[in-house]
C-alpha positions as a Markdown table, in Angstrom:
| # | Residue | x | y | z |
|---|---|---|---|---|
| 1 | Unk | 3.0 | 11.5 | 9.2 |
| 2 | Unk | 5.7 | 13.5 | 10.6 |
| 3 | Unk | 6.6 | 16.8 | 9.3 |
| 4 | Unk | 10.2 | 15.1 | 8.2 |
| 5 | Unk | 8.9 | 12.6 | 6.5 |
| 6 | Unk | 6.6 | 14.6 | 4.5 |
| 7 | Unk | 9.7 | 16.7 | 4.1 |
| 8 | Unk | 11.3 | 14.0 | 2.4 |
| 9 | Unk | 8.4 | 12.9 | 0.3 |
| 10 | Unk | 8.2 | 16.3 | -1.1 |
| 11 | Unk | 11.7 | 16.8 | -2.0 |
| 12 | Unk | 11.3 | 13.2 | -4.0 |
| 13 | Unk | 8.4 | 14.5 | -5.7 |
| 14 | Unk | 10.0 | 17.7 | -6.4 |
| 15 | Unk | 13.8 | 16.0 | -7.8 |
| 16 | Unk | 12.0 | 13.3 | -10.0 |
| 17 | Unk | 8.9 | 15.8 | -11.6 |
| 18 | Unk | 11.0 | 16.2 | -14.5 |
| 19 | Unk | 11.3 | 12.5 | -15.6 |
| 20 | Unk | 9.7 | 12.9 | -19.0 |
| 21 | Unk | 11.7 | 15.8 | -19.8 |
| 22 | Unk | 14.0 | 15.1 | -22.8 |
| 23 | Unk | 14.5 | 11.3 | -23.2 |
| 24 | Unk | 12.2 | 10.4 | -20.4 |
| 25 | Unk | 14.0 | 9.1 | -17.3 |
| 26 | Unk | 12.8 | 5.5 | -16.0 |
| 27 | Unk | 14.6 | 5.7 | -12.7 |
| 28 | Unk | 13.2 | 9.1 | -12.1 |
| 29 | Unk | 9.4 | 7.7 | -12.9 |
| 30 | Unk | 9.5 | 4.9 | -10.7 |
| 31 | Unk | 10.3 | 7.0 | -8.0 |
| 32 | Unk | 8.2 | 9.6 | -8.4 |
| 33 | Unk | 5.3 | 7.4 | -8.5 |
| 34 | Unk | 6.5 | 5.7 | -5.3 |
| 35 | Unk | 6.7 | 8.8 | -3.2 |
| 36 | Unk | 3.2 | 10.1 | -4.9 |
| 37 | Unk | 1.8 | 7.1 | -3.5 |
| 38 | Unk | 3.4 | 7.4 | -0.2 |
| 39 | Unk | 2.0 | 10.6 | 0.1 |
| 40 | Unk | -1.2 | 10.1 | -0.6 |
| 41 | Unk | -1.5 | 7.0 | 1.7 |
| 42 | Unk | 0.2 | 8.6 | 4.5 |
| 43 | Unk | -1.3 | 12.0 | 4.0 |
| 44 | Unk | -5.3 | 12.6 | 5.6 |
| 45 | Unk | -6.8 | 15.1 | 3.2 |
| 46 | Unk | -7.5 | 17.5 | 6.1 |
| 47 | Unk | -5.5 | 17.8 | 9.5 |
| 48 | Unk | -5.5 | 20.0 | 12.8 |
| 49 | Unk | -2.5 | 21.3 | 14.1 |
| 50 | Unk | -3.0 | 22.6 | 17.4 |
| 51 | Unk | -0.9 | 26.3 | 17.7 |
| 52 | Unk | -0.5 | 29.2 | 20.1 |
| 53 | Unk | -3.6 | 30.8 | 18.6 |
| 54 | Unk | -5.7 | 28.2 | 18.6 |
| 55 | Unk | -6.0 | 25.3 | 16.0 |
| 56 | Unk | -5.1 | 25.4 | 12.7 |
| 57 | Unk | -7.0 | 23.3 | 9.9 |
| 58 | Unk | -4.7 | 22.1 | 6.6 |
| 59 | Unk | -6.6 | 20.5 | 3.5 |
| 60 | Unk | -4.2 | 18.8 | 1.4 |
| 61 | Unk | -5.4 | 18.1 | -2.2 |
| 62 | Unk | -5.6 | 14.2 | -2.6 |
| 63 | Unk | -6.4 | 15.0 | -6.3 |
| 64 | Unk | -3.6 | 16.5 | -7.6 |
| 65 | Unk | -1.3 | 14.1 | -6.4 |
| 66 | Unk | -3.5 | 11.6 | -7.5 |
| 67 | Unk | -3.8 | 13.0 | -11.1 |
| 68 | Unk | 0.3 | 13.4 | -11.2 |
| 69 | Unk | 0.0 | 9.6 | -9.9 |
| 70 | Unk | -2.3 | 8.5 | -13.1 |
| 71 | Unk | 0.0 | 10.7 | -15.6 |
| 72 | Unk | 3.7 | 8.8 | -14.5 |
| 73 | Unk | 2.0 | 5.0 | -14.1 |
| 74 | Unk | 0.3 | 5.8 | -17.4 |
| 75 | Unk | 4.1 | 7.3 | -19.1 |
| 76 | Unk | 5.4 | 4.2 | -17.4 |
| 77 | Unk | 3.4 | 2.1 | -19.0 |
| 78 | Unk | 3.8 | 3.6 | -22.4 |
| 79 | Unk | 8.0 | 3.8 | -21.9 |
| 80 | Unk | 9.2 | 0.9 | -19.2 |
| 81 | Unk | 9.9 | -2.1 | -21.7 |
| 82 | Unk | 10.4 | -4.1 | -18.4 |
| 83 | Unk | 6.6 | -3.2 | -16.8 |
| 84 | Unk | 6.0 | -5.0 | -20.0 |
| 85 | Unk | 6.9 | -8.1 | -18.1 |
| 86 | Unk | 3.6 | -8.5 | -16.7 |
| 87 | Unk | 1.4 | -9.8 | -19.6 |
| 88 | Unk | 0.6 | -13.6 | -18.8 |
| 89 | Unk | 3.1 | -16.0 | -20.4 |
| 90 | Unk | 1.6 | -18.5 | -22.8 |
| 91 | Unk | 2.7 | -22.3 | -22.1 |
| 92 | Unk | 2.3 | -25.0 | -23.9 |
| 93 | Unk | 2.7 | -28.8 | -22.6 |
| 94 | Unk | 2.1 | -30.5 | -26.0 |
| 95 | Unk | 6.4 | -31.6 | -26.3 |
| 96 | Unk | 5.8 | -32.9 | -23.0 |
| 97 | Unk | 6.5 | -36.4 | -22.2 |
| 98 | Unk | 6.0 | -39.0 | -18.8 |
């Protein structure tokens, strides 16, 4: 992950943390979960950066993100009437005729 696209990924996590402020904001939800989960697929929990001192190790807490992750899908499902869309859709052939 380059440092520009966890640059970006940041600043969507950071511009959408405030979905359930108010109202609640769908739009702002969705994408917060999105770049959670980019991050936290893209992001290793520990890294090395190689510097003019020698090597520098960065842990980056999977858990948090993860936890924020859990708390939007789980406000999502509670709030997105269309996430509602996804409950199996009961048929019935009984009218039907050859």
């Amino acid at each position: 992950m380059t440092s520009e696209e966890y640059e970006a990924l940041d600043a969507a996590i950071q511009a959408n943390a405030d979905y359930d402020d108010g109202a609640g904001d769908i739009t702002k939800a969705r994408a917060l979960k999105a770049a959670c989960r980019k991050l936290l697929a893209l992001r290793p929990a520990r890294s090395q950066r190689f510097a003019t001192g020698g090597p520098n190790l960065i842990d980056f807490n999977h858990v948090a993100i993860a936890k924020v992750l859990d708390e939007v899908t789980a406000w999502l499902a509670d709030n997105d009437s269309s996430a509602s869309g996804n409950e199996p859709v009961q048929l019935s052939f009984e009218e039907l005729r050859s």
